[in-house]
N, C-alpha and C positions, 0 to 999 in steps of 0.2 A: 579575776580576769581569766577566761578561756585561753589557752594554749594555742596560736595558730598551726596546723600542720604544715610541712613545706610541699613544695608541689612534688614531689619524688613519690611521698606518704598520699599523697592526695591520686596521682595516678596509681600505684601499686594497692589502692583501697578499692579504688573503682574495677580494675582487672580481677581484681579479687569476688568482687560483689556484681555481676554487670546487669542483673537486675534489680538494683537499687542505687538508682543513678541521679535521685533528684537532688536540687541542692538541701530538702532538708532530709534528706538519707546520708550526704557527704554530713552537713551539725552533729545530726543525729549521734554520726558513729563518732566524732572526734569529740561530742561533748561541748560544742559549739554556742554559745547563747546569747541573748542580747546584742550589744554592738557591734559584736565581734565577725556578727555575719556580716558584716557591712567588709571587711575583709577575706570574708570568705568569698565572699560575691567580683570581688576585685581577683582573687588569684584566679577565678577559674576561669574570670574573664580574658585575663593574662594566659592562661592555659590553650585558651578557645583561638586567641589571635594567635598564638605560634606553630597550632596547628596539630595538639596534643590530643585535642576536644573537639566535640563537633556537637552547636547546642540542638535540641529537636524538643520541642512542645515541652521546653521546662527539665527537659532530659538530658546529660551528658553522655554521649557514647563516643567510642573510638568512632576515628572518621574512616576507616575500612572497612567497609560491609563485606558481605556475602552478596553475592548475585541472586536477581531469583529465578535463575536456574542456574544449579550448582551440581556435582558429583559427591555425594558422602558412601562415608564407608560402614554398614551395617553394625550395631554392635549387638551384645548379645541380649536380650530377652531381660526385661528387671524384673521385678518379684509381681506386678501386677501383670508382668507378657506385654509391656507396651516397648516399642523398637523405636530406638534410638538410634540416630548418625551423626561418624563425625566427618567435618567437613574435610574433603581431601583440600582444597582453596582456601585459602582461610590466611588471609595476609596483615589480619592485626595482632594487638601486642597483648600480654595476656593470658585469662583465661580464656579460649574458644567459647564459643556461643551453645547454646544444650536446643538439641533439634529431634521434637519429635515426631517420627512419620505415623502418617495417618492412610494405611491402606483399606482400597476399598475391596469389594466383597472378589473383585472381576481381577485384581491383581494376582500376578504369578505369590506361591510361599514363598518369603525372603526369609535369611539365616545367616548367622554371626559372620563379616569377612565378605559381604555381598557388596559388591560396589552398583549403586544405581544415581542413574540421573534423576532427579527431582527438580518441583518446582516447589519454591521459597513465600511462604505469607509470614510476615515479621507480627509478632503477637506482643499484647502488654499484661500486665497484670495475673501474669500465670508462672509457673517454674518453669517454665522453657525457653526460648526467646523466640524459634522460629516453630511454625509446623509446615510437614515438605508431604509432597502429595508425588506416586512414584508417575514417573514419563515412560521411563523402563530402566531395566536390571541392566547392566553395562557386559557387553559378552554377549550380550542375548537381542538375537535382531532375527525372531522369527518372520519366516513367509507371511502376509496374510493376504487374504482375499477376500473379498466384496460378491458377497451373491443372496440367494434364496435359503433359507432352512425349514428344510422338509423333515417333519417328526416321524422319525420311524418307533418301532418296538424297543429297541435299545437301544436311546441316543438319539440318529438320524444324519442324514446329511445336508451339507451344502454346496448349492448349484451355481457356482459362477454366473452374475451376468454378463460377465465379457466373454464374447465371442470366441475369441482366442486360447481361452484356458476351458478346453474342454472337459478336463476333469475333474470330477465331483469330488467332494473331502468327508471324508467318515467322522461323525461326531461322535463319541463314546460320553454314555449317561453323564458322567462326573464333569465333562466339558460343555453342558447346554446350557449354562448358565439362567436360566426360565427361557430361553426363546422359545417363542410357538409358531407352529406348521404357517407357513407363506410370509413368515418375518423376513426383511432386509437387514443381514446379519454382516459384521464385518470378524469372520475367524483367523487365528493362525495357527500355522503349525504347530503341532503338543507332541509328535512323534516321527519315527519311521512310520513306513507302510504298513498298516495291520491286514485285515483278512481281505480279499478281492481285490490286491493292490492298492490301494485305494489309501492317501495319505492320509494322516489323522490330526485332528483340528480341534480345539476348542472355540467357544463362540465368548469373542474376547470384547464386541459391544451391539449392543440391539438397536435397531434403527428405525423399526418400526415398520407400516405401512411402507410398500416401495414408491408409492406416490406422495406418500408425505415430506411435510418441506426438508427434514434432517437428511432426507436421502436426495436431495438434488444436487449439489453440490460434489460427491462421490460417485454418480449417475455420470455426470460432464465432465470429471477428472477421468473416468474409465474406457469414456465415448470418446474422449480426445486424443487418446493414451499419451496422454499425461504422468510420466513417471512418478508414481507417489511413494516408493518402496527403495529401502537402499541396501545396495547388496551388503552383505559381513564384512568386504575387503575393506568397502568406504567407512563403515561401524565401525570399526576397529582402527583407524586410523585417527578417527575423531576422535575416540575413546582416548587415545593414546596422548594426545592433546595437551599441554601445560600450558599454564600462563608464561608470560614471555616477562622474563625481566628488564633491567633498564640498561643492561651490559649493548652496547653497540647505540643508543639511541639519545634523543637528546630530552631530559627531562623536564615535560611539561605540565607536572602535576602540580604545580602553584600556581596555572591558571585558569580561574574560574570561566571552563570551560561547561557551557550546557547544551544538554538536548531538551529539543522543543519537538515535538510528534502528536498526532495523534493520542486522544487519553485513550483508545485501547491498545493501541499500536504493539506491534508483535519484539520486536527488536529496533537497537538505534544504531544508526552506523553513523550517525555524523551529529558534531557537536561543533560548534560557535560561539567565537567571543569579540568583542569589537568595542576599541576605547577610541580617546581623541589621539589623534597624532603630533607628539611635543615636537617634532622635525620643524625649527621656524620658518625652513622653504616650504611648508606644507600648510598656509596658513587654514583652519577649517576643515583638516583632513581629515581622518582614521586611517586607523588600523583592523584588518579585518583577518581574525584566525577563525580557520575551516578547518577541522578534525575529523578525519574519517577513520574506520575502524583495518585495522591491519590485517585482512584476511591473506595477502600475499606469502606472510609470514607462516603458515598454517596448511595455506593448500595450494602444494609447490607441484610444478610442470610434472607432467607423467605418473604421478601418484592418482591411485586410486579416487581420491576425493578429485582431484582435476582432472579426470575424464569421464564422471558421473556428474559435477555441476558442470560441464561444456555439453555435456547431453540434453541435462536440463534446459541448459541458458540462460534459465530467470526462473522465479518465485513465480508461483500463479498464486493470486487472492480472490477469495471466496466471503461471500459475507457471512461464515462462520469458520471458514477455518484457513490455512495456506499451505502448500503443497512448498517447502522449499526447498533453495535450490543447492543448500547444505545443513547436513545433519545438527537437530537440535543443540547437539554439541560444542558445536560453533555460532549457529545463526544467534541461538538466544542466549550464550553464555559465552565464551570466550571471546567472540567476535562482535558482542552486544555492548557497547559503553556507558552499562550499566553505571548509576549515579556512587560514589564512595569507594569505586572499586577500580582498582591500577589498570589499563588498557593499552595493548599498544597499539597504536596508529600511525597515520602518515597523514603529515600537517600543512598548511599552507596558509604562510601570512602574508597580507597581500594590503599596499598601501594604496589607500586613493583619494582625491584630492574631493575639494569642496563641490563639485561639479559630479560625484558622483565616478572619476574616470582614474582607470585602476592607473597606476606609477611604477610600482615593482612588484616582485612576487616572487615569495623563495619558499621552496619545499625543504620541510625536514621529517626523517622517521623518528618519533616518537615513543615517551609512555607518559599518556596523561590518563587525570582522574575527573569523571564528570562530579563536577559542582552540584548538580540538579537534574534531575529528570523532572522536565517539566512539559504540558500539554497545551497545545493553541489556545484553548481557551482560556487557562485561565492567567497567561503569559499577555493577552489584551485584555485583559479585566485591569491586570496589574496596571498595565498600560496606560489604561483611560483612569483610573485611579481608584481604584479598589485592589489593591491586593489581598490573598489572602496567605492566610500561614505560614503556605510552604513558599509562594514569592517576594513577599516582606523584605526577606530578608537580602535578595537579589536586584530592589527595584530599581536603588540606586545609581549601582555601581556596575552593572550588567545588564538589566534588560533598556534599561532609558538609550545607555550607549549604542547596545543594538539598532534600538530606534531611527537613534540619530543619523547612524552609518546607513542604514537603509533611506532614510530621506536625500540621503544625497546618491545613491543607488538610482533613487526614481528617474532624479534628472537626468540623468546618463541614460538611462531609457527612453524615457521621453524624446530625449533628441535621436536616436537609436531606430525607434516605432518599431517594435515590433508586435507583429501580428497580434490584435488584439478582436478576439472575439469572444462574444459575453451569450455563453452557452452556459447555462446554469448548473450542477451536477447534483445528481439524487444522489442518496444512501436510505437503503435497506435496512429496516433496525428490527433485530429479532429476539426472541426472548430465549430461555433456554432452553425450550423443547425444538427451536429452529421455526416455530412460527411468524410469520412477518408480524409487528405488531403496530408498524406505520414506515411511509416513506416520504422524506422531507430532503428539502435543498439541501447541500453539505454549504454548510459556512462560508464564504472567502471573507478571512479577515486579516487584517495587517499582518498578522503573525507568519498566516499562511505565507501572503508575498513575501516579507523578508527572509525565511528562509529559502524559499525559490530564488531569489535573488541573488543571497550569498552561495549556493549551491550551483547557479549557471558562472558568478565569478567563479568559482573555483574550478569548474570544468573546462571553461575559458584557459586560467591559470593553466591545468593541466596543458591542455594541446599547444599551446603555447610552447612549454619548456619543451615539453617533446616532441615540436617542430625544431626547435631552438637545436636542440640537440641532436638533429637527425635521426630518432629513436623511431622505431615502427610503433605503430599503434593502433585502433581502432575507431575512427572518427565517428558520429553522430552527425548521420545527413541527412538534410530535408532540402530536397531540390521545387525550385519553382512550378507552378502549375501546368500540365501540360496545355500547349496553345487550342487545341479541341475543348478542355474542360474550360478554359478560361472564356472563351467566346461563349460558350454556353452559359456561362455566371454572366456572360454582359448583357446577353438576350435578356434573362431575365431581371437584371437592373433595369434596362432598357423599359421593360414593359411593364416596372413597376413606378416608371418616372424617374428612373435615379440613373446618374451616368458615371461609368467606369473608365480611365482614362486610357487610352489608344495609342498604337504608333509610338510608344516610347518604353523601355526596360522597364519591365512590372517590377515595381519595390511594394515592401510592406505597404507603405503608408497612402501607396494608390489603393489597396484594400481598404484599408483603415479609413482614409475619405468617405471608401461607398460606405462603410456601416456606420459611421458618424454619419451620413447622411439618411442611413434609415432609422436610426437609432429616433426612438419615441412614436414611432410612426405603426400602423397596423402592418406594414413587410419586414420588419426588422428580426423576427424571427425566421422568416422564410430568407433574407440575405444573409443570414448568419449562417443557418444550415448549406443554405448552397455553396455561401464563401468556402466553410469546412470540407464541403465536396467536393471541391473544387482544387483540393491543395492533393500533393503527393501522399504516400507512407512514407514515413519515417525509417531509415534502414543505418547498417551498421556497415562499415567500407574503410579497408587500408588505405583508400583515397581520399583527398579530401575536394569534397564538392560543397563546402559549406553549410549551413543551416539559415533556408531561408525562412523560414516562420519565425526564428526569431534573431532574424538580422546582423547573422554574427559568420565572422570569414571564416573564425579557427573553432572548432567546437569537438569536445570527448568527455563521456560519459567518465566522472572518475569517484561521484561522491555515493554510490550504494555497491559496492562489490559484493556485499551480503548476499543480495537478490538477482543482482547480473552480473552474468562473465566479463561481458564487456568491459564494465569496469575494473576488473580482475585482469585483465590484459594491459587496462593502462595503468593499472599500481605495478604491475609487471614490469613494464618498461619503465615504469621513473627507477623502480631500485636499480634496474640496468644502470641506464643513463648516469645515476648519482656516484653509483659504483658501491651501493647500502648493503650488498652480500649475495649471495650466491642464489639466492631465490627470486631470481628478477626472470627476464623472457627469453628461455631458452630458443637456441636453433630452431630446431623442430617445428615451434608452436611460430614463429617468424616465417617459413616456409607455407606454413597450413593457415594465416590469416587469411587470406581471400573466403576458405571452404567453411572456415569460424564467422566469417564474419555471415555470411550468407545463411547457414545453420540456424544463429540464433538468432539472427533476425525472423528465418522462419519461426523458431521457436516463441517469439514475442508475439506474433501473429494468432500461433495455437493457442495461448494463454489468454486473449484479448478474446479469442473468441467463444474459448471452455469460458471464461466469465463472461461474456456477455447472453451465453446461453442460460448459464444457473439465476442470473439476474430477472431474463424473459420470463421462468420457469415458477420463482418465487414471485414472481408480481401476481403473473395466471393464476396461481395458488390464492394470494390475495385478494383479485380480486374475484375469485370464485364462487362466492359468499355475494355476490354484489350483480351475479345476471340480472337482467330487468330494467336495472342503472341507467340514470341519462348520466350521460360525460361531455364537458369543453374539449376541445382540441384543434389542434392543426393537423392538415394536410401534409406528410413529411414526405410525402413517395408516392409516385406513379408506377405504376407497373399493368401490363396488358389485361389482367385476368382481376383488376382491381384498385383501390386507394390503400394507401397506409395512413394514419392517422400515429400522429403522440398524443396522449393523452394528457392536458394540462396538473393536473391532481396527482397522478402515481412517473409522470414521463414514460409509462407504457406504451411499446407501440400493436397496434392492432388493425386488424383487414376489414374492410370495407371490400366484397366482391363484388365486382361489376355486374353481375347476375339480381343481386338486392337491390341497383339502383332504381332500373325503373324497365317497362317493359321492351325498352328500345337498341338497337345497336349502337354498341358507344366505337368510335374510332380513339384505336392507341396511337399519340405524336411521340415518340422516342425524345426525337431532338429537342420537339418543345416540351416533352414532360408533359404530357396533360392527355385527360380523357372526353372527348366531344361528343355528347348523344347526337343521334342521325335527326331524328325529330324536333327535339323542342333548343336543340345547342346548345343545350346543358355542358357547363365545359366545366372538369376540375383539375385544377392544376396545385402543384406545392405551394403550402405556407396559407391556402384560404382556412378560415374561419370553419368548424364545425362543431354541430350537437349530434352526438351518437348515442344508439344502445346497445348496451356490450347484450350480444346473444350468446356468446359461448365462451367457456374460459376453460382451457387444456391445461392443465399443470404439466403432465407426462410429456407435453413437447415444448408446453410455454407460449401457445397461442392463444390469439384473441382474436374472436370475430364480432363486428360490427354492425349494427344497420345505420344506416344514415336518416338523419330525424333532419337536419336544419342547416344549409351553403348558405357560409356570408349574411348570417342573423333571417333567410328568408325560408320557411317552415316545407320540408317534399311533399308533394302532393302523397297523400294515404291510399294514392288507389291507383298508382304507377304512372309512369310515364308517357301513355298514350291518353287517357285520359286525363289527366293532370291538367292536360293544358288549358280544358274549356274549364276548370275549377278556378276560382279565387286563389288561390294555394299555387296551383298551377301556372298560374299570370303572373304571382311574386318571383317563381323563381325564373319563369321565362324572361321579364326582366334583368333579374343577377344573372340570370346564364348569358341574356348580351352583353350586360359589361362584363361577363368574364370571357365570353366570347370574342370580343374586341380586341382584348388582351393577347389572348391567341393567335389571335389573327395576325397581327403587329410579328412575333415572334417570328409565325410559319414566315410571311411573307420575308424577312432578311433573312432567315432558312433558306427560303427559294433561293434570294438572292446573289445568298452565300454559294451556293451547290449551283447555281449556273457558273458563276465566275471558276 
């Protein structure tokens, strides 16, 4: 009979050995055999429940990872030159993990004693456990700049595309890394000033053609001036960075708290857990914990890093990269509740009854550890009943309960209405040259809403306590429609047959009616778009004016401070409020909330639009390959000088100018939104039916032009608008232009009606 080891022997083999972690590597070493595994299998199960162990595809490993973005600290050169780091983070027990970096060609020389950030790929079956790929050297936060590389005799330079940075950068031979003459290069600085003033650069990535897709994205970042660069003070502060222990906080790392996000998603700042509520006056209830990531902690009032992210405001996202709105050092690592690894945050458990309707709600600051990083999709696979590997193991006891608590979430909405309108969203999918390589609906599936769900309770939660408490803070308003835009959405219910109700306080669910009443019908795209038109911006205000889109009195952004100041303002004030330490909302920044709040809501605005431009930019690119192309589409916009068209297939939009219609004078109706030929009455207005051909695709600006093929399934006459009408073709659509003329008609006429009164 084999010798059982005790668990002490059992963990101090594994710290010993940490790539040889299976259970027959533990037999193995102990000399284990026959039945006796049948107790081997029992202790480490025992091991696994108290929290020694953490099982992974048959593998025991300590349950404290490394992040994957971490700080190591270079070591020296081994007998084959391969560079090794050790982790500066490194919070398990043990021997450390063997990590080694893998530089590319374009990387600065690194040397013994170099601290760099890196990003972490966890590997099996090789002598290392992780290999780290460098982000950058830590100390080192060269200029760089975004321009043209023009090949000189030795070297060459490069020519800014922004405007603003008039000065060219000298490239010396050793820094061209192969760029060639009219490449879109992104260099940084390599030196002082060499000969002709002139600052000296290496060319630190090639981007190719300036009209190719990699360069759109960097194009709208530069055009927007969108800050994408942080100065040394903020570098250095981030650098400076530790993990925060559990000294002051209250520890929540025993519960199986997760993140659910996006599977490529850049960082997680909020994690969720939600069981049944045993309270017997709660009969049917939960419990719902909301974990957000403790940036308060980190980038405190008047420091460097909090007057560079209030500049920012927010993250911009790009379908290849993100601009944020603090240094990787925090976004993706410190500040990131990566899965296995100690975090701290600020927590909110929040009771609610079977009805969906919150009870109480108490904030604590924190250190927990996420359970899992886990991704929408395959968190509703789990769901619907397939799990796989990595939520197996969660299905039970975590994701079901989520479920649950979110069903009873819905009811509470439901009776609630808010604004519900079913506008579908694209995503851009590229490969890794920056090509589009297709564009398809993004998902909405359960997983999606429940998170949305527990993330508006908990910003609820938030304003709440910091009304409660009298604390300043920064609300999330959405004010009603203005009474001009609203009669304009009735006109055009009006003339689509459908009626918007009158004479009484516009709530949600008078909206909600009209799109349940277009909902299946050939307008329901066209009343969705205009409902959405028809609503305010979104803004940021020490006042609270409510949020009416989603039917809620008290509302503050509190659950991404990662990506928004905003929320950075209200973790600010809760540690005020709680009285959680001295990094809460000073003076100063309580004085300057009006000019804060105004700022970044401008800044939200910039961002919304530098991406909506790089999206226009990569479609044109897409679909550039595709001139000639018939396309479906709607009507989305009127304008004097033409149609705009979405295109059902990519949601591209594109122009249709009035000059391509036909050979006739078309009149522009502002009020009614529509264009009426003088001759034949051809009338187009938003949300008709159209077949187009794309004539021209502009990458460089992201336009599209259209000719118009077929209004409302009936074919344009081929040979214009003045003859058109004695043709077959011509009588089709002279018919569709009365009923759509009628239409018009009905609008202009309560127009009139309106503007006599």
């Amino acid at each position: 009979m084999s010798r059982i080891p005790s668990k002490a022997e059992i963990l101090d083999w594994i710290s010993a050995n940490p790539t040889q972690t299976t259970k027959r590597d533990i037999a193995r070493a102990f000399g284990i055999k026959g039945a006796d595994r049948i107790d081997l299998k029992r202790i480490l199960k025992e091991l696994e429940a108290e929290g020694h162990l953490q099982k992974r595809k048959k593998t025991y490993r300590d349950p404290d990872q490394l992040p994957p973005v971490t700080v190591l600290e270079v070591k020296a050169p081994d007998a084959d030159g391969d560079l090794y780091g050790r982790p500066l983070e490194w919070h398990g027990e043990g021997v450390e993990p063997i990590i080694l970096i893998l530089p590319k060609a374009s990387d600065p020389a690194l040397g013994q004693g170099d601290k760099v950030l890196v990003k972490l790929q966890l590997v099996k079956d090789e002598d290392h456990n992780y290999e780290a790929r460098l982000i950058r050297r830590i100390g080192s936060n060269p200029k760089r700049v975004l321009g043209i590389f023009r090949a000189g005799s030795e070297g060459g330079r490069v020519v800014p595309i922004d405007k603003a940075s008039s000065n060219e950068w000298m490239v010396l031979p050793d820094g061209v890394n192969g760029a060639k003459d009219g490449e879109l290069v992104e260099a940084e600085q390599a030196g002082p000033k060499g000969r002709m003033g002139l600052p000296r650069a290496r060319i630190a990535e090639r981007l190719g053609d300036p009209t190719a897709p990699k360069a759109v994205s960097l194009i709208a970042i530069h055009q927007h001036g969108i800050p994408d660069h942080f100065p040394d003070k903020v570098m250095a502060e981030a650098d400076a960075a530790k993990p925060m222990g559990l000294k002051g906080r209250e520890d929540l790392r025993e519960l199986p708290l997760v993140t659910i996000d996006p599977a490529d998603a850049r960082d997680h700042d909020d994690a969720c857990y939600a069981h049944a509520d045993d309270d017997p006056k709660n009969p049917g209830g939960h419990v719902i914990w909301v974990a957000i990531a403790d940036v308060a902690a980190y980038v405190r009032p008047g420091s460097a890093l909090d007057r560079e992210a209030k500049k920012r405001g927010n993250s911009s996202y790009f379908p290849d990269r993100v601009v944020p709105m603090l240094p990787d050092r925090l976004s993706g690592d410190l500040c990131s509740l990566h899965e296995g690894v100690p975090r701290a945050c600020i927590a909110v458990r929040m009771q609610v009854d079977a009805e969906g309707n919150k009870l109480s709600h108490k904030f604590v600051r924190g250190l927990m550890r996420s359970a899992a990083s886990l991704h929408y999709a395959e968190v509703q696979e789990a769901q619907d009943g397939n799990p796989n590997e990595k939520t197996a193991p969660f299905l039970d006891d975590v994701i079901k309960p989520l479920y649950a608590a979110y069903e009873a979430l819905t009811k509470a909405r439901a009776a609630r209405e808010p604004l519900d309108l079913d506008l579908p969203e694209r995503k851009i999918v590229l490969d890794e040259n920056g090509n589009v390589t297709s564009v398809a609906f993004r998902d909405r599936l359960d997983a999606h809403k429940l998170i949305e769900e527990f993330m508006i309770l908990a910003n609820v939660a938030a304003a709440e306590t910091l009304i409660k408490k009298r604390s300043p803070l920064l609300f999330r308003v959405h004010e009603e429609p203005a009474q001009e835009k609203l009669e304009a959405l009735r006109e055009t219910a009006n003339a689509a047959g459908l009626s918007l109700a009158k004479g009484q306080v516009l709530q949600t669910r008078h909206l909600n009616s009209l799109l349940n009443q277009a909902a299946g019908t050939d307008d329901a795209e066209l009343i969705n778009i205009s409902t959405l038109r028809s609503m305010q911006q979104a803004y940021y205000n020490p006042e609270n004016f409510g949020h009416f889109g989603l039917a809620l009195r008290n509302y503050a952004h509190f659950t991404s401070p990662i990506r928004r100041y905003a929320d950075l303002i209200v973790h600010r004030s809760l540690v005020s409020s709680h009285g959680w330490g001295d990094d809460g909302l000073d003076a100063e920044s309580i004085e300057r909330l009006e000019d804060t709040a105004t700022h970044i809501s401008d800044t939200e605005r910039r961002s919304m639009i530098a991406e909506r431009d790089t999206t226009d930019r990569y479609l044109a690119s897409y679909l550039s390959e595709r001139v000639g192309n018939e396309f479906e589409g709607r009507i989305s916009g009127i304008a004097r000088f033409g149609a705009f068209v979405k295109l059902d297939e990519t949601g591209a939009d594109g122009l249709v100018p009035v000059r391509s219609i036909g050979r006739e004078f078309f009149h522009f109706d502002a009020q009614a939104g529509t264009l009426t030929g003088s001759d034949t009455g051809l009338t187009l207005a938003i949300g008709q039916r159209v077949t187009v051909r794309l004539t021209q695709a502009a990458p460089v600006t992201g336009g599209l032009e259209l000719e118009l093929l077929a209004l409302e399934d009936a074919p344009m006459p081929s040979d214009g608008g003045q003859r058109g009408r004695r043709s077959p073709a011509g009588r089709t659509v002279k018919r569709k232009a009365a009923k759509s003329k009628h239409k018009a008609a009905k609008v202009k006429r309560k127009v009139e009606r309106k503007r006599r009164k």
